[in-house]
Each structure stands twice: as structure tokens, then as C-alpha cells.
C-alpha positions as CSV (number, residue, x, y, z in Angstrom):
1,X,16.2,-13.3,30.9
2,X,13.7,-12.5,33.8
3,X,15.7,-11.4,36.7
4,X,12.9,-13.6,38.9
5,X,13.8,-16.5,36.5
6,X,17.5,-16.2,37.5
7,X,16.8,-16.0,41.3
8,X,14.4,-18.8,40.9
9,X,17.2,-21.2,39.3
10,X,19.5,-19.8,41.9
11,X,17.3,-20.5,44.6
12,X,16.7,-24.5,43.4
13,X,20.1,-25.3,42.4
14,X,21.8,-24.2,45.8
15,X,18.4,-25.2,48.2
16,X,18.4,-21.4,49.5
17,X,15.4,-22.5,51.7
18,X,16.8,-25.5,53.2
19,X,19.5,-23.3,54.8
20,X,16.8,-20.7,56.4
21,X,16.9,-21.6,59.7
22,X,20.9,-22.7,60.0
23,X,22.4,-19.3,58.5
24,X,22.3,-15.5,59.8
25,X,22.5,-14.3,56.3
26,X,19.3,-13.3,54.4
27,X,20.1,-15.3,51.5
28,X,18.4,-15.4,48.3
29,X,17.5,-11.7,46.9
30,X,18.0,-9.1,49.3
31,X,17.8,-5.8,47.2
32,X,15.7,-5.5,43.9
33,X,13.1,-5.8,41.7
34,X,11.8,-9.5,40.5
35,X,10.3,-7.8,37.0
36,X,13.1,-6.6,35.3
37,X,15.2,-8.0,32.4
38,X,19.0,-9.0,33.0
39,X,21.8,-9.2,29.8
40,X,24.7,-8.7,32.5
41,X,26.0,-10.6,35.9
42,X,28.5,-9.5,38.2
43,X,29.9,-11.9,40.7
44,X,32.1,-11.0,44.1
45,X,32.8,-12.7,46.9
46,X,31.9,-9.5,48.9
47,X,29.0,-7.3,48.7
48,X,30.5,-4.4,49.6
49,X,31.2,-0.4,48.1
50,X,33.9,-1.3,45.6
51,X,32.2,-4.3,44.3
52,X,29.2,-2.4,44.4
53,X,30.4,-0.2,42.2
54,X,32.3,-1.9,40.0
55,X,29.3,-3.9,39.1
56,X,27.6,-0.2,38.5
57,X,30.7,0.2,36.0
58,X,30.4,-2.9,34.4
59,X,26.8,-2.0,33.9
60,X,25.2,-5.4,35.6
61,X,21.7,-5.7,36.3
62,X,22.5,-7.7,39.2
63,X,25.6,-9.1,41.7
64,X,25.6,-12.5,42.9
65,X,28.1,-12.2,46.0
66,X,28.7,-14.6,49.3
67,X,29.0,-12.1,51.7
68,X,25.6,-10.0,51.7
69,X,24.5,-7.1,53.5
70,X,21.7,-8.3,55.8
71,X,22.8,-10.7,58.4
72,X,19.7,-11.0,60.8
73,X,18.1,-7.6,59.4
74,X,18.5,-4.2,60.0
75,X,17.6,-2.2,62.8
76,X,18.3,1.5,60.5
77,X,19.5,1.9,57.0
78,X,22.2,4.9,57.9
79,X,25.9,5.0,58.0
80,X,27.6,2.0,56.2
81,X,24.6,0.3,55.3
82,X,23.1,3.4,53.7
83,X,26.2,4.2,51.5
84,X,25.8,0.0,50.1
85,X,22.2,-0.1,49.7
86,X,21.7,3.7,47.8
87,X,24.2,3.0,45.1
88,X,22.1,-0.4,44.5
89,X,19.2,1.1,43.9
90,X,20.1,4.5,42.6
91,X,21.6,2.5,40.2
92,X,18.7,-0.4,39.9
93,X,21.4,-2.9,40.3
94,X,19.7,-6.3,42.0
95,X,21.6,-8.3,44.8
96,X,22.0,-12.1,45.2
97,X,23.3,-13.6,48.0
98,X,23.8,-17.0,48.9
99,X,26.5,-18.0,52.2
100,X,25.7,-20.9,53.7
101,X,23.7,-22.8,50.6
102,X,27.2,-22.1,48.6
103,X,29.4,-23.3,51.0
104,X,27.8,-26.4,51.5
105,X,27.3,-27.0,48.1
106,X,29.0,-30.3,47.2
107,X,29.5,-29.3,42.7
108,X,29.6,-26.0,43.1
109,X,30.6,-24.9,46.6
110,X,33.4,-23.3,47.7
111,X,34.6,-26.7,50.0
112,X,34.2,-28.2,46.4
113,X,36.3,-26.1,44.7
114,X,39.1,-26.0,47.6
115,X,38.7,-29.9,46.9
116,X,39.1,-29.9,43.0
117,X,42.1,-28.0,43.5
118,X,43.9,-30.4,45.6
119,X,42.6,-33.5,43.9
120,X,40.4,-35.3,46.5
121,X,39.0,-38.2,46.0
122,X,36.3,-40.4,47.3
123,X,34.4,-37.2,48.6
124,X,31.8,-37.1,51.2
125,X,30.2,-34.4,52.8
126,X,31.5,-32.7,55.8
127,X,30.8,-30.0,58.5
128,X,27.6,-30.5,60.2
129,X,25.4,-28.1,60.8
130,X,22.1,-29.3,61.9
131,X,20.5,-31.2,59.0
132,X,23.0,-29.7,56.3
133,X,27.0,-29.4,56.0
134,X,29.0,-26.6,54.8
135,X,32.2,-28.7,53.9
136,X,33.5,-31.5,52.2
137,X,36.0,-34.5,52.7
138,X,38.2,-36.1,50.4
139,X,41.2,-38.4,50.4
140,X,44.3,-37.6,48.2
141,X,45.1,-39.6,44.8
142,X,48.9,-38.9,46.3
143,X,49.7,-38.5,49.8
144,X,50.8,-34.6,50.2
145,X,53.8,-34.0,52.4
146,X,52.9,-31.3,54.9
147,X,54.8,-28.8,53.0
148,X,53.4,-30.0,49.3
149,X,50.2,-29.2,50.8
150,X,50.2,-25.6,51.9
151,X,52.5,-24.9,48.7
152,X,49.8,-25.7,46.6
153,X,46.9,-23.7,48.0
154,X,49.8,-20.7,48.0
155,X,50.7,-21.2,45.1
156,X,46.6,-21.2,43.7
157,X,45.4,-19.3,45.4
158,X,44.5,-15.7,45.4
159,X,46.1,-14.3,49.2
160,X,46.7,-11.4,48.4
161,X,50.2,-11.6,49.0
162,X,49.8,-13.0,52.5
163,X,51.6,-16.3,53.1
164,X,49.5,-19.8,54.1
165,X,49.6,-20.9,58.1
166,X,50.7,-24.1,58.7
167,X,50.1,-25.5,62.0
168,X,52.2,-28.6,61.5
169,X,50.9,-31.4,64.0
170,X,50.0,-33.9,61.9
171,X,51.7,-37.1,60.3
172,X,54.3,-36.9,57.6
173,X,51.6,-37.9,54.7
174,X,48.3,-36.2,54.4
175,X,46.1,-38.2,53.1
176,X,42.6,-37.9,54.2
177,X,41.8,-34.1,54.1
178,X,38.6,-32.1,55.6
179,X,37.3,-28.7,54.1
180,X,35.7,-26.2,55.8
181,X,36.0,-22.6,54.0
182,X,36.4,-19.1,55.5
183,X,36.0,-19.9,59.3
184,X,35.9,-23.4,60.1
185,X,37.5,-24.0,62.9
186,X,34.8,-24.6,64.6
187,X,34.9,-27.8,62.8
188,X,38.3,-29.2,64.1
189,X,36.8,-32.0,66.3
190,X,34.9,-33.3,63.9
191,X,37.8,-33.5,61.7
192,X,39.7,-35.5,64.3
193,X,37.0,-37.8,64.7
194,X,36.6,-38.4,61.0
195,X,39.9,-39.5,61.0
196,X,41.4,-36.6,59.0
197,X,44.8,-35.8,58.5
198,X,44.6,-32.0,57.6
199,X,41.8,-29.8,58.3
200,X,42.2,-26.7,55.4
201,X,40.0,-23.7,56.2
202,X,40.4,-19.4,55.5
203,X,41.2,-18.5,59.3
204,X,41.8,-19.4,62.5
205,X,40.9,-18.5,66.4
206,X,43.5,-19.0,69.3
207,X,42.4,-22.0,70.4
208,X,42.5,-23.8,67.3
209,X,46.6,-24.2,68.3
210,X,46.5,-26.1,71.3
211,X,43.9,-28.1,69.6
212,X,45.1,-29.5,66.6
213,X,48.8,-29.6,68.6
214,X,46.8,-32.2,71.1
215,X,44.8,-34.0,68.4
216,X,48.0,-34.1,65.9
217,X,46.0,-32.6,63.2
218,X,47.4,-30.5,60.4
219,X,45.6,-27.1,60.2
220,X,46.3,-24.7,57.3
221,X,44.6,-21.2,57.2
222,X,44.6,-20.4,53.9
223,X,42.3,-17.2,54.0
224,X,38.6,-16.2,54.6
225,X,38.8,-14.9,51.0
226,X,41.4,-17.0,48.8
227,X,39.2,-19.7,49.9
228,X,35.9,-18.6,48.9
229,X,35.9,-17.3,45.4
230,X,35.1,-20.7,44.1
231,X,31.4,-20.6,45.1
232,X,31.0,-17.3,43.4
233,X,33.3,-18.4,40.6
234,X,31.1,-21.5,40.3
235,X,28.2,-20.0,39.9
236,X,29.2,-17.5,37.3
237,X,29.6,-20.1,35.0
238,X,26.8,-22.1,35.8
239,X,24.9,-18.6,34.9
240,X,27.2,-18.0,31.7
241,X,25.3,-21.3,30.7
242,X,22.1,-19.6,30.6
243,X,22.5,-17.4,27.9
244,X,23.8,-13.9,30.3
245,X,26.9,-12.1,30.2
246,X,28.8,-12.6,33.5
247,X,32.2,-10.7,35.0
248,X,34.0,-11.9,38.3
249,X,35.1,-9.1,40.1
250,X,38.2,-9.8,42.4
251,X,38.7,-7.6,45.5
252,X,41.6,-9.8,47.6
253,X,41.8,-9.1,51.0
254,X,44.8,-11.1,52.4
255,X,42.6,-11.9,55.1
């Protein structure tokens, strides 16, 4: 398959252009040819020197990762950014990137996936960011008990060894549950006025404590990363569809 044809699909299922003027990240294709043929797919949540180059190794033709490497351009290609970009191209490996558009994607997104794996129901987007969202909202077929909660995202998923943070000012049961992936706390206040019980995001900032203590919301900070291989995940299948090989390659951080 036409590496353009791939991008192309990519672009329409996840609305790349919708997201233009909401996200810092160049999303879309931002290293590579459009006029080249594809047989192999690497996904990563990172785009970063190990991934990089374990896509080399797994001989891909392109990486489809979350995390890109252009967030409002460059000013100079030298240091860090050199040693990413040169094994790309030395290599003619393509890069896809897509932030924003994937976590706000209500099938495939990484909010989605957080919310398939703690059984929401009734789900409506959440997370407002201008026109668009980045999260979703759900309400549990069973009411979790605080504790029942955070075990299951620990227990599913990937930390890296690093335990799940609990601030516990919530009620007893959580029921109505907000998603906002890698760092959302930004999105706390709307979670209280949504009438959520538990916001779950990947990280936290200091004044995300005293918050959710005064609003009596749960808050569990699960992990920038654990939290957003579903996207990436997502999508991997989605392309596996199509005809291409595919490989997920997991670099946990534990952040």
C-alpha cells in the first residue's frame, strides 16, 4: 500500500485537520516521503531514539507514534533533534503523528480505551478544548469502590512498576467517571461540574490536591504513558485491517 494512501486514511479517520489550530504538535506526517510503498508498521507511543530504532530493526517503512518530534517547529535540526530525525531518514523510515486527534478520539482514542477498560457506560464526550474534546465520560455498569478502581487500572496497566495515585476525596462509590489521558488535570473543574465522581488521568500538578480535596473529587494518576498506549494500540489494528504488517513497540516509562 501507498504510504500517502495510509496517511490519507489516517488523516480522515482521526480528523487531523480539525485539531490544527487546538494542538502544538504537527500532526499528520512529519518526516518522509508520500511515494513510497509500505508492507510494515511500527506503532509507539513515543517518537523517540529507541523507538526509532527499533522500528529500523523491525524493518518498518513507517512509525505511527503519539508523541512526535515537532511541537510548534524547529528553530535548528542539531543536538537531540538531529540524532531523531537522521536515523529516520538515513534509514527512509516515514513518521506519523497524531496527539491531540487520538486523544479525543471517541472509538479509538486513548480516553476510549481507558473507558473500555473500566466498563463505562452511557459515554459522552469530555474535555473541551475549543470546538473539540480530548476525553470521554462514562458511568460504571457497577459502582467501583475507591480502592476497586485504582486496582484495576494497576493491575492493567502498563506502569512500569510505579504504583497508581489515589487522591481519595470523593464518595464511597464511583460511579460517574471522567477521562482525560496523560495530563489532564487541567480538566478537574470541568469534572466537578459534570457531576463526576472520579477524574482518571496519567499525571498530576500540585494544585490538583487542594482541588479535588475542596471539590471531593477522586483523582487517580495513573501515568502519562500507561494511559496512552491505547490510541497507538488502536490504531495498529485498525491498520492491521488494511492488509499491512504492524508491531507495537513498548518503551514504559513509569511516568
Amino acid at each position: 500500500m501507498e504510504l500517502s494512501s495510509v496517511v490519507a486514511r489516517l488523516d480522515e479517520e482521526l480528523r487531523t485537520a480539525d485539531y490544527a489550530d487546538l494542538d502544538a504538535s504537527a500532526n499528520g506526517l512529519q518526516v518522509g516521503p508520500e511515494d513510497r510503498d509500505l508492507e510494515r508498521v511500527a506503532f509507539a507511543v513515543d517518537g523517540v531514539r529507541e523507538t526509532i530504532d527499533r522500528a529500523v530493526e523491525a524493518d518498518a517503512g513507517l512509525l505511527v507514534v503519539h508523541h512526535g518530534l515537532s511541537w510548534g517547529g524547529f528553530d535548528r535540526v542539531t543536538g537531540r533533534t538531529y540524532d531523531r530525525i537522521a536515523p529516520l531518514i538515513e534509514n527512509d523510515l516515514a513518521l506519523y503523528v497524531s496527539h491531540l486527534p487520538l486523544d479525543g478520539h471517541q472509538q479509538l482514542g486513548n480516553a476510549a480505551g481507558v473507558a473500555d477498560l473500566l466498563g463505562l457506560e452511557d459515554r459522552a464526550p469530555f474535555g473541551e478544548l475549543g470546538p473539540e474534546y480530548v476525553g470521554q465520560r462514562g458511568t460504571a455498569a457497577d459502582p467501583y469502590a475507591p480502592d476497586g478502581l485504582r486496582d484495576r487500572l494497576a493491575t492493567n496497566l502498563e506502569t512500569g512498576g510505579q504504583p497508581v495515585r489515589h487522591l481519595d476525596f470523593g464518595p464511597d462509590e464511583i460511579e460517574d467517571v471522567a477521562v482525560v489521558t496523560g495530563s489532564g488535570v487541567d480538566w478537574l473543574d470541568e469534572a466537578v461540574d459534570a457531576g463526576a465522581d472520579a477524574l482518571v488521568t496519567g499525571e498530576g500538578k500540585g494544585n490538583a490536591y487542594h482541588e479535588a480535596r475542596e471539590a471531593g473529587l477522586h483523582v487517580f494518576l495513573a501515568g502519562h504513558y500507561a494511559t496512552e498506549t491505547f490510541g497507538v494500540r488502536s490504531l495498529q489494528d485498525r491498520v492491521a485491517e488494511w492488509g499491512l504488517e504492524t508491531a507495537f513497540l513498548d518503551v514504559p516509562t513509569g511516568l
